[in-house]
Every structure is written in structure tokens, then in C-alpha cells.
ChimeraX commands (.cxc) that place a marker at each C-alpha (Angstrom):
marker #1 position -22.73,17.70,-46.70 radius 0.5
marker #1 position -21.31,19.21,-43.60 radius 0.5
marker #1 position -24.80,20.54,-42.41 radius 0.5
marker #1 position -26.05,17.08,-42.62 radius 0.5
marker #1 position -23.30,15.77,-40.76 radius 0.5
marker #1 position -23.80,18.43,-37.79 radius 0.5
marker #1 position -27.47,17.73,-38.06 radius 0.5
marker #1 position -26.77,14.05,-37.19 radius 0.5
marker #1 position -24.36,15.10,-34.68 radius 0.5
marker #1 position -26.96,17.34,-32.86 radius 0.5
marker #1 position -29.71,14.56,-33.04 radius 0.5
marker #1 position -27.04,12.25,-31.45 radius 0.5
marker #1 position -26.36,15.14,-28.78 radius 0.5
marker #1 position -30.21,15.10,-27.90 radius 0.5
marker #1 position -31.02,11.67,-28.25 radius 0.5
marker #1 position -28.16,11.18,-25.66 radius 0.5
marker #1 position -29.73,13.25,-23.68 radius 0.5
marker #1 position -32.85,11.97,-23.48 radius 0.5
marker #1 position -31.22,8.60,-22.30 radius 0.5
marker #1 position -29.00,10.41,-19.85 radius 0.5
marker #1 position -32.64,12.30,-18.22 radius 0.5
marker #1 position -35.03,9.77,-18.65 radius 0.5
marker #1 position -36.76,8.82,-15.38 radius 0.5
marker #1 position -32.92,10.36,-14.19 radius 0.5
marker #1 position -34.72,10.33,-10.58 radius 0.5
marker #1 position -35.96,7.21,-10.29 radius 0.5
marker #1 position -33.47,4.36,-11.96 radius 0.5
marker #1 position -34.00,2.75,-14.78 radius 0.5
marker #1 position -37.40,1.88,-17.15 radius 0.5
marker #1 position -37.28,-1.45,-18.01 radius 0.5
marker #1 position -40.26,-1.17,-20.02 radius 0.5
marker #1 position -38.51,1.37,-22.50 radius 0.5
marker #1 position -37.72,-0.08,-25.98 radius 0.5
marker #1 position -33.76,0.84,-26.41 radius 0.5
marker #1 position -33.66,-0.64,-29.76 radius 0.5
marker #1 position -33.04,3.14,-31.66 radius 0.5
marker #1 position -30.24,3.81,-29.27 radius 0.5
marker #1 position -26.60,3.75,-30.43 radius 0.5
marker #1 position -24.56,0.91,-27.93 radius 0.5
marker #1 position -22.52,3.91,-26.79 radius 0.5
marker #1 position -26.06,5.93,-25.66 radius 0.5
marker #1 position -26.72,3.22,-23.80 radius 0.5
marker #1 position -23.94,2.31,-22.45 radius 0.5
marker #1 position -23.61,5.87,-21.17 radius 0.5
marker #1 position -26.97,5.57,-19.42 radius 0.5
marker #1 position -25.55,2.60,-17.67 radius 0.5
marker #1 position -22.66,4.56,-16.45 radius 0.5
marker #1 position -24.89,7.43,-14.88 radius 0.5
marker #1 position -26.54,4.53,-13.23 radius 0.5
marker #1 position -23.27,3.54,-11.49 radius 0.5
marker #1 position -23.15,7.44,-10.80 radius 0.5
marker #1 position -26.44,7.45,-9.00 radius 0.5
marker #1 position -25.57,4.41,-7.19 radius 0.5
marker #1 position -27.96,2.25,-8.56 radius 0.5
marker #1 position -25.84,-0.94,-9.73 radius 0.5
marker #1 position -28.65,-3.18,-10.48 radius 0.5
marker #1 position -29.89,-0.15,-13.04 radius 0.5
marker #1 position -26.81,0.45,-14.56 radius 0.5
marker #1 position -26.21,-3.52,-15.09 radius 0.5
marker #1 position -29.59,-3.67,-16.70 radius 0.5
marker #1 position -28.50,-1.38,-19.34 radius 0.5
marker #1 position -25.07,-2.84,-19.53 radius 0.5
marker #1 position -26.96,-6.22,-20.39 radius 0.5
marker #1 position -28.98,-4.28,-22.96 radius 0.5
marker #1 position -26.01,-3.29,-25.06 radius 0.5
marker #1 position -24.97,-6.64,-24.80 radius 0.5
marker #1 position -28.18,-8.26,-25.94 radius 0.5
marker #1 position -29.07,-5.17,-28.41 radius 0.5
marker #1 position -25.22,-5.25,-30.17 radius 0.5
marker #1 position -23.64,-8.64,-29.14 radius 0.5
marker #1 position -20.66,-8.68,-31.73 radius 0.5
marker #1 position -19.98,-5.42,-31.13 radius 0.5
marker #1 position -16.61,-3.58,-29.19 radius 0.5
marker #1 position -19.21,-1.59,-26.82 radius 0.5
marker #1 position -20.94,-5.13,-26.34 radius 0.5
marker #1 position -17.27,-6.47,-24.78 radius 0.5
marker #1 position -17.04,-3.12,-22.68 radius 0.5
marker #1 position -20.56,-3.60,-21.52 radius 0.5
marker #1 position -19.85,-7.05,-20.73 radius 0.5
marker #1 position -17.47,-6.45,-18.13 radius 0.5
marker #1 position -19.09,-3.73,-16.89 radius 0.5
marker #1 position -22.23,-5.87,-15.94 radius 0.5
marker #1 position -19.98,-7.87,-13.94 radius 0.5
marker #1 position -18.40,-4.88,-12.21 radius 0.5
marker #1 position -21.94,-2.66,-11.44 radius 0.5
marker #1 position -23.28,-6.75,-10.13 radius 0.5
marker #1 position -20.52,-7.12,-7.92 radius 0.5
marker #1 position -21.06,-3.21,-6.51 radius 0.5
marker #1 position -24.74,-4.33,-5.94 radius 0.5
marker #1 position -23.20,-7.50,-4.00 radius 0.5
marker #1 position -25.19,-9.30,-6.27 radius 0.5
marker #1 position -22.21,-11.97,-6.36 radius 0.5
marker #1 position -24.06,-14.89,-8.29 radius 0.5
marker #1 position -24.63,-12.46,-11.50 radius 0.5
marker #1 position -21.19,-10.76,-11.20 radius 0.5
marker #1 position -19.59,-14.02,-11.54 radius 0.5
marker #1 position -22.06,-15.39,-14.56 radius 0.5
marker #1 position -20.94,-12.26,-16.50 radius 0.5
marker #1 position -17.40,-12.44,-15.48 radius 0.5
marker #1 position -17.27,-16.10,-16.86 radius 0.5
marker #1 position -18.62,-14.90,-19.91 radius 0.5
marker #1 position -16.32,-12.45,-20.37 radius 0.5
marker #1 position -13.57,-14.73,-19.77 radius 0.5
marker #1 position -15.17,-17.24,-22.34 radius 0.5
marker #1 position -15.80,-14.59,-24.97 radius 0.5
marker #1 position -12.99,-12.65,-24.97 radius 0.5
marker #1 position -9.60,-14.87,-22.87 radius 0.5
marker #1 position -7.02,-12.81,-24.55 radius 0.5
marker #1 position -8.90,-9.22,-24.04 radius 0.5
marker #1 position -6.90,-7.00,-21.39 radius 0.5
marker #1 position -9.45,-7.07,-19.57 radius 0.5
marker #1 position -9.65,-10.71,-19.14 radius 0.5
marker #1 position -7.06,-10.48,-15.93 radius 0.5
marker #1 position -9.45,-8.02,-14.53 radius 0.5
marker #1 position -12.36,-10.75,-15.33 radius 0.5
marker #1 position -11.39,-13.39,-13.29 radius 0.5
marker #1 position -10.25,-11.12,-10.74 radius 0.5
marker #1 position -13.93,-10.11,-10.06 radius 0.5
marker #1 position -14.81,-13.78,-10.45 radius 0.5
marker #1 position -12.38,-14.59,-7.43 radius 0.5
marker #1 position -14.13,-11.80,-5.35 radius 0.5
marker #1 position -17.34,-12.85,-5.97 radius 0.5
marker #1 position -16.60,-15.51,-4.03 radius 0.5
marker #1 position -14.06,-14.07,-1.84 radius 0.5
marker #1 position -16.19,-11.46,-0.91 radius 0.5
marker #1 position -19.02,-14.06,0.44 radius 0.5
marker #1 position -15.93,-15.34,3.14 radius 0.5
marker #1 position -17.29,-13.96,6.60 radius 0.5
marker #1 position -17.69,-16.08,10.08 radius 0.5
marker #1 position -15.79,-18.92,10.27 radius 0.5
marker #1 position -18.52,-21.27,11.48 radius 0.5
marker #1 position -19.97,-21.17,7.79 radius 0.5
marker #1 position -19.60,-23.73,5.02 radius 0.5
marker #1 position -16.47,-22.96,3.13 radius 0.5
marker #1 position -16.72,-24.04,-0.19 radius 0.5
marker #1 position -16.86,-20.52,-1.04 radius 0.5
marker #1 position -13.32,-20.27,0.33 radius 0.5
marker #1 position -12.25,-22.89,-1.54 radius 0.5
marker #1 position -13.77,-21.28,-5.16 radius 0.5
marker #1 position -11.97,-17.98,-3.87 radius 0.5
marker #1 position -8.96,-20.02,-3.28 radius 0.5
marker #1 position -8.67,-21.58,-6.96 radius 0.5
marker #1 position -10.19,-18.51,-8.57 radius 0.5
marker #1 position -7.31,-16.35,-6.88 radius 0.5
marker #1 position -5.11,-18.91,-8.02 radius 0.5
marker #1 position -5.86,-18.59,-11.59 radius 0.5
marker #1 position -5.36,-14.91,-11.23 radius 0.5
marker #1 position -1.76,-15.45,-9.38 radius 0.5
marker #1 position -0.87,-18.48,-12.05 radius 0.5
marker #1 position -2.22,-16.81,-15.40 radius 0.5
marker #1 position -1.97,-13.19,-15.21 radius 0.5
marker #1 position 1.08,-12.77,-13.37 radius 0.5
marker #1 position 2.39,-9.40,-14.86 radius 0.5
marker #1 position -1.16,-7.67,-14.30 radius 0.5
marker #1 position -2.10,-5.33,-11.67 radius 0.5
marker #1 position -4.58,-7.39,-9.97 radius 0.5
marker #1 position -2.04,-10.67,-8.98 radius 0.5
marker #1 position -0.41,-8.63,-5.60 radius 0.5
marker #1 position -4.22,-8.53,-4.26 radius 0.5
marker #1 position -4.68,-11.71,-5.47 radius 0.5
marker #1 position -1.45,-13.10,-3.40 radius 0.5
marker #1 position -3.00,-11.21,-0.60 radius 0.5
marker #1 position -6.06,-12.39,-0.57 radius 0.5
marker #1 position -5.45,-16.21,-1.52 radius 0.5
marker #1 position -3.19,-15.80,1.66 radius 0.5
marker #1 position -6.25,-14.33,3.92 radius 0.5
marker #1 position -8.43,-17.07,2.46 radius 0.5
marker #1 position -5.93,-19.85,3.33 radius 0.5
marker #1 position -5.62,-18.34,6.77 radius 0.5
marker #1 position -9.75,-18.27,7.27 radius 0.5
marker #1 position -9.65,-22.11,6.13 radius 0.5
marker #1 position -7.20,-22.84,9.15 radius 0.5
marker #1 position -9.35,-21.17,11.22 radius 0.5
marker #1 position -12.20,-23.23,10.68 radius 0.5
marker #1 position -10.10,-26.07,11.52 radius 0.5
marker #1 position -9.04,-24.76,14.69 radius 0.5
marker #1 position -12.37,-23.97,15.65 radius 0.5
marker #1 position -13.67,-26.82,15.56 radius 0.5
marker #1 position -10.68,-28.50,17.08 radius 0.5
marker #1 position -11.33,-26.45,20.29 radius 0.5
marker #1 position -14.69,-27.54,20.06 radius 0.5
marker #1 position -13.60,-30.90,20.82 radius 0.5
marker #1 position -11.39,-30.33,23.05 radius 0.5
marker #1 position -13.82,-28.69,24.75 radius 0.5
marker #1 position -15.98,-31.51,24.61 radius 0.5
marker #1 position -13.14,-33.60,25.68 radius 0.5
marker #1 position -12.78,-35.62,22.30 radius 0.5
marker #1 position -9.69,-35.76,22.27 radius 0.5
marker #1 position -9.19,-37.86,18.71 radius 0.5
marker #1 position -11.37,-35.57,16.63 radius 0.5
marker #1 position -9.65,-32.31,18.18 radius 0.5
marker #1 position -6.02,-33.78,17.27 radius 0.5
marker #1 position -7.70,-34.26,13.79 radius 0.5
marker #1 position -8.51,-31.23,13.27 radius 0.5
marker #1 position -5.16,-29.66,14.75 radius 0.5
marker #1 position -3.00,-32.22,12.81 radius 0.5
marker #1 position -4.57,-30.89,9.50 radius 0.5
marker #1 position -3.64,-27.02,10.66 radius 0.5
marker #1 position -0.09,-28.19,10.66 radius 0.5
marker #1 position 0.55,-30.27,8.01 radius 0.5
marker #1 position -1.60,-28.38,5.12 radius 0.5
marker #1 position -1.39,-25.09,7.11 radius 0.5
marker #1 position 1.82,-24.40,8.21 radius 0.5
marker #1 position 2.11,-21.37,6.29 radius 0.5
marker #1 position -0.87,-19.76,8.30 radius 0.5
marker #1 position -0.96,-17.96,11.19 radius 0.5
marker #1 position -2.57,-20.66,13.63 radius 0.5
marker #1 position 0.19,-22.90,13.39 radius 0.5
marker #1 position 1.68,-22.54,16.68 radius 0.5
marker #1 position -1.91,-22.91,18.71 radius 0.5
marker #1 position -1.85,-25.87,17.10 radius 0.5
marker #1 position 1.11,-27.19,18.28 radius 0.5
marker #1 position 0.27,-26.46,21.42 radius 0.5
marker #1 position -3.19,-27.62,21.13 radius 0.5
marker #1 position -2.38,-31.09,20.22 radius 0.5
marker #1 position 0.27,-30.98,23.51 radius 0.5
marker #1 position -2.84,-30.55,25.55 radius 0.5
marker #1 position -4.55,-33.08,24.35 radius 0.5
marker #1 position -2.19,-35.43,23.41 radius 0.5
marker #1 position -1.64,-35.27,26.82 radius 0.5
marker #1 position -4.76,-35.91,28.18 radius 0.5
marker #1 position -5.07,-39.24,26.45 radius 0.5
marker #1 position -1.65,-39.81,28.02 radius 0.5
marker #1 position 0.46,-39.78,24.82 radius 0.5
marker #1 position 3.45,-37.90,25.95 radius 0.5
marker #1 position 5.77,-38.68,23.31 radius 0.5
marker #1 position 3.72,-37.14,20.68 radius 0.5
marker #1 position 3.14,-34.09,23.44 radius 0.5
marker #1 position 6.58,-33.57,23.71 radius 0.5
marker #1 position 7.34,-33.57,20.13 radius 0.5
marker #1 position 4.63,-31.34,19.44 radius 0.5
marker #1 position 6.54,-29.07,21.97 radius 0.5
marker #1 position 9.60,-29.66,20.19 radius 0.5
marker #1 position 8.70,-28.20,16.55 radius 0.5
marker #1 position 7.28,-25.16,18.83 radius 0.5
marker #1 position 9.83,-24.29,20.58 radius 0.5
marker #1 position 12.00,-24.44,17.05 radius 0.5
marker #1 position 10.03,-22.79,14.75 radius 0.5
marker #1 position 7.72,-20.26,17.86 radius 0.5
marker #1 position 9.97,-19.65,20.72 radius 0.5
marker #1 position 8.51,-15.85,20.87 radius 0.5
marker #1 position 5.09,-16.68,20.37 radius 0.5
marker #1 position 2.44,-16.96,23.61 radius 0.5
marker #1 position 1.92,-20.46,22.47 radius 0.5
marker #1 position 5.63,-21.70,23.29 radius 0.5
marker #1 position 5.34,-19.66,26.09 radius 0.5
marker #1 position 2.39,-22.02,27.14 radius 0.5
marker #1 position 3.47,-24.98,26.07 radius 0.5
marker #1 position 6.51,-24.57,27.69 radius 0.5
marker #1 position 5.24,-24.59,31.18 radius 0.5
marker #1 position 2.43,-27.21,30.29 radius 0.5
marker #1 position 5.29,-29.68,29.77 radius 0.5
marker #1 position 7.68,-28.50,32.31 radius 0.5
marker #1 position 4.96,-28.40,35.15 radius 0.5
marker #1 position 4.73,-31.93,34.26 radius 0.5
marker #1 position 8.83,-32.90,34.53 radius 0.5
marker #1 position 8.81,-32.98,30.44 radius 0.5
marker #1 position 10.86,-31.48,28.31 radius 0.5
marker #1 position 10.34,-29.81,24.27 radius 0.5
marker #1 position 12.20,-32.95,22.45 radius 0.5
marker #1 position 10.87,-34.91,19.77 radius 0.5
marker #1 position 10.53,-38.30,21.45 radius 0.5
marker #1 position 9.54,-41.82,20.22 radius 0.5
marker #1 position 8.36,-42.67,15.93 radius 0.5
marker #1 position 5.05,-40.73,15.85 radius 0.5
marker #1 position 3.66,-38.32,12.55 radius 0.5
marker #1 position 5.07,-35.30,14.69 radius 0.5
marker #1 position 8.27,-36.82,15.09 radius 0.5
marker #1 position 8.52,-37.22,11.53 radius 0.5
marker #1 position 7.49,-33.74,10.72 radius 0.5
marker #1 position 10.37,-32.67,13.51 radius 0.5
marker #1 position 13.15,-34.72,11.74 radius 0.5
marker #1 position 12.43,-33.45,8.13 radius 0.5
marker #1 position 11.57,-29.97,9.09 radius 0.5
marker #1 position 14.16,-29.48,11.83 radius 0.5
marker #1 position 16.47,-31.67,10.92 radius 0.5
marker #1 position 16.40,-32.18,7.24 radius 0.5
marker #1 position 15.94,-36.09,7.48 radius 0.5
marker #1 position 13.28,-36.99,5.23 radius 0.5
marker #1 position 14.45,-40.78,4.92 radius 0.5
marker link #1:1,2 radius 0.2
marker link #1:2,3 radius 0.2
marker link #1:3,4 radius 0.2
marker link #1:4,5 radius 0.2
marker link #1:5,6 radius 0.2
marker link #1:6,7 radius 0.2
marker link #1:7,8 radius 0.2
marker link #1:8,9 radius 0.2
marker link #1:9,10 radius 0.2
marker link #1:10,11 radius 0.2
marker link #1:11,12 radius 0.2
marker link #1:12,13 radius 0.2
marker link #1:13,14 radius 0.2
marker link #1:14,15 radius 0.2
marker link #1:15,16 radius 0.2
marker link #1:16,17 radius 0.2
marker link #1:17,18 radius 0.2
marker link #1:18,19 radius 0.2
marker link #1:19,20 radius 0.2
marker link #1:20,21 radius 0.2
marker link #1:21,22 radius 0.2
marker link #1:22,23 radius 0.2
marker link #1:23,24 radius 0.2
marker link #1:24,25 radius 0.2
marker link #1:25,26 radius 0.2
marker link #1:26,27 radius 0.2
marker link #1:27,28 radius 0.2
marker link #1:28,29 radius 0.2
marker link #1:29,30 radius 0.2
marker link #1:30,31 radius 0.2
marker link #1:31,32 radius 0.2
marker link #1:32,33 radius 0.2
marker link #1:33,34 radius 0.2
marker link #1:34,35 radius 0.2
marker link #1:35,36 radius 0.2
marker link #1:36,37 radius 0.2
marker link #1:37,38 radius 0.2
marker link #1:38,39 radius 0.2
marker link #1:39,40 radius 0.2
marker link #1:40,41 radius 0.2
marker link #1:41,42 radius 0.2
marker link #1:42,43 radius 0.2
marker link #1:43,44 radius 0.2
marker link #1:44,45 radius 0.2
marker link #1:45,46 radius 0.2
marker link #1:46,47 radius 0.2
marker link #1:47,48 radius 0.2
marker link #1:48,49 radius 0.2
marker link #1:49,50 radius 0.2
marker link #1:50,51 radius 0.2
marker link #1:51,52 radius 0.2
marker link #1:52,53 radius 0.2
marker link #1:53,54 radius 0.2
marker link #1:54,55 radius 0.2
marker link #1:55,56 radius 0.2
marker link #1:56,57 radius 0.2
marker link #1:57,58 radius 0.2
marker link #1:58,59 radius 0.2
marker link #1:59,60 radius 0.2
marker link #1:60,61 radius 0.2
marker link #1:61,62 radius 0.2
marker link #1:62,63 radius 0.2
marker link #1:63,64 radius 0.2
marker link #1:64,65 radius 0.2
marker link #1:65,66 radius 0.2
marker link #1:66,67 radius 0.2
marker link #1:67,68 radius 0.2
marker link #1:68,69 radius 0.2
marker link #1:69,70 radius 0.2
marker link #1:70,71 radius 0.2
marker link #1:71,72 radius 0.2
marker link #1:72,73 radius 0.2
marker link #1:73,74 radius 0.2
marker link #1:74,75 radius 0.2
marker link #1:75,76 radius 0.2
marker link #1:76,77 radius 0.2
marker link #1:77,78 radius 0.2
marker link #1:78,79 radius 0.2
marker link #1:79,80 radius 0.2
marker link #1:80,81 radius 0.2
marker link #1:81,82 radius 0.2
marker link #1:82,83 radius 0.2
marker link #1:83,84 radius 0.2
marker link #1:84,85 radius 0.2
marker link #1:85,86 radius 0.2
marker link #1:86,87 radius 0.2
marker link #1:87,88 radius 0.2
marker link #1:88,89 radius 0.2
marker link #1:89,90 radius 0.2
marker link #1:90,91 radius 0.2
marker link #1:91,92 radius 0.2
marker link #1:92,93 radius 0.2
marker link #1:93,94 radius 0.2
marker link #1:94,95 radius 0.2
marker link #1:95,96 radius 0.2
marker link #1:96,97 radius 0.2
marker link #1:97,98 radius 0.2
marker link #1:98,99 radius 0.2
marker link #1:99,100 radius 0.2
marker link #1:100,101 radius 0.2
marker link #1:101,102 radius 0.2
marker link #1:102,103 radius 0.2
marker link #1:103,104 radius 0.2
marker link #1:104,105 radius 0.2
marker link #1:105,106 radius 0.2
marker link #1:106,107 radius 0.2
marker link #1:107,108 radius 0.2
marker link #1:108,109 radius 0.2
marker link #1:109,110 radius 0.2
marker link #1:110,111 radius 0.2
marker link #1:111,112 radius 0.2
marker link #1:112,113 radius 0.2
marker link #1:113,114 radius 0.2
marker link #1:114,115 radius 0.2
marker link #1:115,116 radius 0.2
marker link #1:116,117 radius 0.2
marker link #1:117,118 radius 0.2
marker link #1:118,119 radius 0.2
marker link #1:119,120 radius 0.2
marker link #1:120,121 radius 0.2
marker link #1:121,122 radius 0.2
marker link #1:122,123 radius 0.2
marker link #1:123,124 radius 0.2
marker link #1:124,125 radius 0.2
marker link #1:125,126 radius 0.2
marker link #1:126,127 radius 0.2
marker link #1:127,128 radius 0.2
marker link #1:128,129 radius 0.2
marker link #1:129,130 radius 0.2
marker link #1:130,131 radius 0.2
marker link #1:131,132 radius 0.2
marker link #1:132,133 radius 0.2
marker link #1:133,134 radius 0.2
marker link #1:134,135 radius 0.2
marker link #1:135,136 radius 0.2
marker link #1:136,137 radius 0.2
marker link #1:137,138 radius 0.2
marker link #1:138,139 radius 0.2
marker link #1:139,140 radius 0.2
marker link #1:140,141 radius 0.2
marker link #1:141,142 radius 0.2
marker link #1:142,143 radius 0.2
marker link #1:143,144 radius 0.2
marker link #1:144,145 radius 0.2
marker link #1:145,146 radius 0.2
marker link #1:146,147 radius 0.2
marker link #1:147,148 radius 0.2
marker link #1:148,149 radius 0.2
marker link #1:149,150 radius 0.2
marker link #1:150,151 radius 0.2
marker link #1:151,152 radius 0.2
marker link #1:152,153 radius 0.2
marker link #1:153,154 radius 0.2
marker link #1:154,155 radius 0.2
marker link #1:155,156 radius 0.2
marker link #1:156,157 radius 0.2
marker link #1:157,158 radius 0.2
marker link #1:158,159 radius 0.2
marker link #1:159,160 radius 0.2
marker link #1:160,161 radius 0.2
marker link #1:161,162 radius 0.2
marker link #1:162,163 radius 0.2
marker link #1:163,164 radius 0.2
marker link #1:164,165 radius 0.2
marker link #1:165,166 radius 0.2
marker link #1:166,167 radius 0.2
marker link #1:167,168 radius 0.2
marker link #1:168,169 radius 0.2
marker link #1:169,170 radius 0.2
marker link #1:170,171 radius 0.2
marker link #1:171,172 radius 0.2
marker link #1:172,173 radius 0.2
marker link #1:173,174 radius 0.2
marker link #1:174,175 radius 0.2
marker link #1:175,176 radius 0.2
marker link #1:176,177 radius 0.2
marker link #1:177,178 radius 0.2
marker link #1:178,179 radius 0.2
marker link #1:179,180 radius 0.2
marker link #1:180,181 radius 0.2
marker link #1:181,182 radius 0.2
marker link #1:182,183 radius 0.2
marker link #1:183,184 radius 0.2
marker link #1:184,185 radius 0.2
marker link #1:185,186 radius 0.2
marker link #1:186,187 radius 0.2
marker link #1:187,188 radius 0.2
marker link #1:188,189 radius 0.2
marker link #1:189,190 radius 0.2
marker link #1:190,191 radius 0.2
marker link #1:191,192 radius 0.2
marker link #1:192,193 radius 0.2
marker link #1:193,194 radius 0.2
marker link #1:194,195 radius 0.2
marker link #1:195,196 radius 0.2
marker link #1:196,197 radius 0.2
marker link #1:197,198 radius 0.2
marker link #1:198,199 radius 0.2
marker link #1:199,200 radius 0.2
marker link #1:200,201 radius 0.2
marker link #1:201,202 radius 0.2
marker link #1:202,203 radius 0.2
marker link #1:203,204 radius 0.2
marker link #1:204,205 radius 0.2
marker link #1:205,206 radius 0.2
marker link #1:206,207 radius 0.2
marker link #1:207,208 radius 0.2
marker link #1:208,209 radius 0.2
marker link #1:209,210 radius 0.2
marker link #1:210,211 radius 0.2
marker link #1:211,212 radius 0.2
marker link #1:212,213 radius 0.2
marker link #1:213,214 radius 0.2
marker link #1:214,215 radius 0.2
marker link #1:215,216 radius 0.2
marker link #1:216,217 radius 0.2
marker link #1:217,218 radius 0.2
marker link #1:218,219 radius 0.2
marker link #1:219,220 radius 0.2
marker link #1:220,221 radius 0.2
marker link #1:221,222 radius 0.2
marker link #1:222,223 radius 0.2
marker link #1:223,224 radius 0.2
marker link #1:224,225 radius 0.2
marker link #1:225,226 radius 0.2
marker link #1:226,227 radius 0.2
marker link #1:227,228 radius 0.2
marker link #1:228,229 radius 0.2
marker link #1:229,230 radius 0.2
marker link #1:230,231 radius 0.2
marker link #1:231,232 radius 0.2
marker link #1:232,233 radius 0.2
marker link #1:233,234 radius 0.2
marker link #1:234,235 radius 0.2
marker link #1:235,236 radius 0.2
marker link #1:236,237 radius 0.2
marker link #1:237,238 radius 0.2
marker link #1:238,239 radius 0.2
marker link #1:239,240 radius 0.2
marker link #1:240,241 radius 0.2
marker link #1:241,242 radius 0.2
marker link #1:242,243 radius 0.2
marker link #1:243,244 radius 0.2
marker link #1:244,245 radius 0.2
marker link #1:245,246 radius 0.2
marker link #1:246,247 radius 0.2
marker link #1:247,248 radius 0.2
marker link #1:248,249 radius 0.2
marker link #1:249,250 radius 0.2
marker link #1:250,251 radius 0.2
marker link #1:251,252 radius 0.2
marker link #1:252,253 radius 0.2
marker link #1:253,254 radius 0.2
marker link #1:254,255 radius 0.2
marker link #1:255,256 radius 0.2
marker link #1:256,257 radius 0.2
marker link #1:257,258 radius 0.2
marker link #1:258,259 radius 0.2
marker link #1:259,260 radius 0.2
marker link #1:260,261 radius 0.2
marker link #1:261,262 radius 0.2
marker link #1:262,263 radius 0.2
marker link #1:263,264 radius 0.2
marker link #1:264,265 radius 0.2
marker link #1:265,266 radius 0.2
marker link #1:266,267 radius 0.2
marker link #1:267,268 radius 0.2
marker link #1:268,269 radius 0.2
marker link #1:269,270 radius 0.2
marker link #1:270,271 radius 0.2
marker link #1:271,272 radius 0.2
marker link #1:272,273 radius 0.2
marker link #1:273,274 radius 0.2
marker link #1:274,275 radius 0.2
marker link #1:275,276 radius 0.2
marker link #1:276,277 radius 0.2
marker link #1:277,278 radius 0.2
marker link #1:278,279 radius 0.2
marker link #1:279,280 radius 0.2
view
């Protein structure tokens, strides 16, 4: 009995192996029938993939296991390691596709936090220039969310606070980019548009106070000096060491104006309940 059993373990040991050195140079045969492979054999391959660097490989045989053993634990490992070697590869729409899975399959898995973290990056990690479309940032920004909200106690949620914050920040940017567009272009409407929405659904962000003193440029170039000198006002409270008050402080003063919220205007009202504390 115990010779068979260290015969099996030996043909396990070469078999292993084989997988391990087979076309070992040049990435993976897809043509090569893994169906007398143990899961773990092959799941090993896939890890000396990731070793080699090649992610699309090593996913391959990841997906193998998967398809080869699909109710098994090595299956569920596999699984999320697909998603992981995709995401290496920057292949983002396939890292997601398996991370979703995962989270389907298995919700209450430990790895399941780490599942939906890779789902958030494979959109997060699409965010680049600001002049792009950003519905990606707005996937990252609810898939971080579900991270923050449902896994709170697991290591990923700090980098997921992070990043939903970095994310929330590139979304104001693309607001005030296009705001100094316009004003550029002297449209003066659509760039107070686009500042307006920096500081009432970005406050939190870092391009708050250009905003402010954005919209008291061009607030004053349609003549509108109330609303420029409350815009002044809410800088001057909340940014007095920033460049921007700086600015906006001799904008107005040049002009015999002072930073106080004047007349019944949306900036006013944002003065009075955030400055004040009169929200009636």
C-alpha cells in the first residue's frame, strides 16, 4: 500500500512538472488538452505564468481550472485569480467580468472584499486626462463605494476612501475645465454653470476655492456684483490662505467692493447656511 501511494505521489511530482516546463519559454499552449491535469497542476502553471510576466497566459489557465473543475475550491481560487492576472495585463474589461463573477458566486467568500475591490480599479484605473468621458469615474466612484459601505473592516476600504476621494476630485476637475473654457470664450452663463456645480456637489474637493473665485470673475463681467461679492464672501471665510482669496480679494477691492454676501442670490444662500447656520 505505501509503495502505491509514493508511486502516485511521484507521478503527481512529474506530471507537475511537465505542466510547470511545457513550452516554459514561450507562454502558454492553448492547443494542449488539460483535461488529465489535477485543478491544483494547473493552477500552478497559471501561477508561473504570473511569474514570467505573462498575465494573459496565466489567466488562460486560471479560466481552465475554472471551466475544467467549476464546483470545485481550486475553481473559486482560480476565479479570482483570473481577475487579478486580467487586471495585471490591464486587460480591465475581463478583470471586471471575472471579478463580478466572483462576487456572484461566492458574496460571503473572504475574498469577496478583495473582488469588488479589483472591480472598482478596473475602472478606476481607466481615470486619466480630464478632457475624457467620465462615466468611468462615475463606475469607480460607486464601485469604491460598495467597497467603503460593505466591507468596512477589510484591508482594502482605506484605499478605497482614498481613491473614491481622488476620483471625486478628477470629477471636479472636469467641471472646472470646462468652466474656464467658457470663460475663455466669454460665456459667461455656461462657465458659472459649470463653477456653481464645483461648489455645491464639490465642496469637499480641492477646486473649491477657484471656483469661488471663478464665478467672481464672471459674475462680474455680466455685471452681477451682488452674487460677485458673495462669492467673495464664502472665500474669504472658508480660503483666506489660499491664492484664490488672495485674488479675489484684489479683483473686488480694485473695483471699490468688498467680500460680503450681498442681495437673495443661490450664493447668498449657501453663505447664510454655511457661514451662518441659517438654513430657513
Amino acid at each position: 500500500m505505501g509503495g502505491t501511494k509514493a508511486a502516485v505521489r511521484f507521478a503527481g511530482a512529474f506530471l507537475l512538472t511537465a505542466v510547470l516546463t511545457a513550452c516554459g519559454g514561450q507562454g502558454a499552449d492553448r492547443n494542449q488538452n488539460l483535461e488529465g491535469f489535477t485543478p491544483e497542476q494547473i493552477f500552478t502553471r497559471g501561477e508561473f505564468e504570473l511569474s514570467q510576466n505573462r498575465q494573459d497566459d496565466a489567466a488562460w489557465y486560471f479560466s481552465e481550472v475554472e471551466r475544467l473543475y467549476p464546483y470545485s475550491d481550486w475553481a473559486k481560487r482560480a476565479l479570482i485569480m483570473q481577475a487579478f492576472s486580467y487586471h495585471s495585463d490591464k486587460n480591465y474589461e475581463e478583470s471586471r467580468a471575472a471579478a463580478q463573477r466572483f462576487i456572484d458566486f461566492y458574496p460571503a467568500d473572504e475574498d469577496a472584499a478583495y473582488a469588488q475591490y479589483l472591480l472598482a480599479l478596473s475602472y478606476y484605473d481607466q481615470i486619466d486626462e480630464v478632457g475624457r468621458d467620465q462615466g468611468l469615474t462615475f463606475q469607480a466612484l460607486q464601485s469604491l463605494r460598495t467597497v467603503i459601505e460593505v466591507y468596512p473592516d477589510s484591508e482594502y476600504a482605506t484605499s478605497a476612501v482614498l481613491k473614491f476621494d481622488l476620483a471625486f476630485d478628477h470629477l471636479a476637475g472636469k467641471e472646472m475645465e470646462i468652466g474656464r473654457y467658457y470663460l475663455r470664450q466669454d460665456h459667461y452663463t455656461a462657465a458659472i454653470n459649470r463653477f456653481r456645480v464645483v461648489v455645491e456637489d464639490f465642496q469637499t474637493t480641492s477646486h473649491t476655492a477657484e471656483a469661488l473665485y471663478r464665478l467672481i470673475e464672471a459674475y462680474l463681467s455680466l455685471g452681477l456684483v451682488d452674487e460677485a461679492q458673495s462669492a467673495g464672501a464664502i472665500l474669504g471665510f472658508n480660503y483666506q490662505s489660499s491664492e484664490w482669496y488672495d485674488a479675489g480679494y484684489k479683483l473686488l477691492t480694485s473695483r471699490g467692493l468688498d467680500l460680503k454676501s450681498r442681495g437673495n442670490n443661490w450664493l447668498s444662500t449657501i453663505y447664510r447656511q454655511t457661514v451662518k447656520g441659517e438654513w430657513l
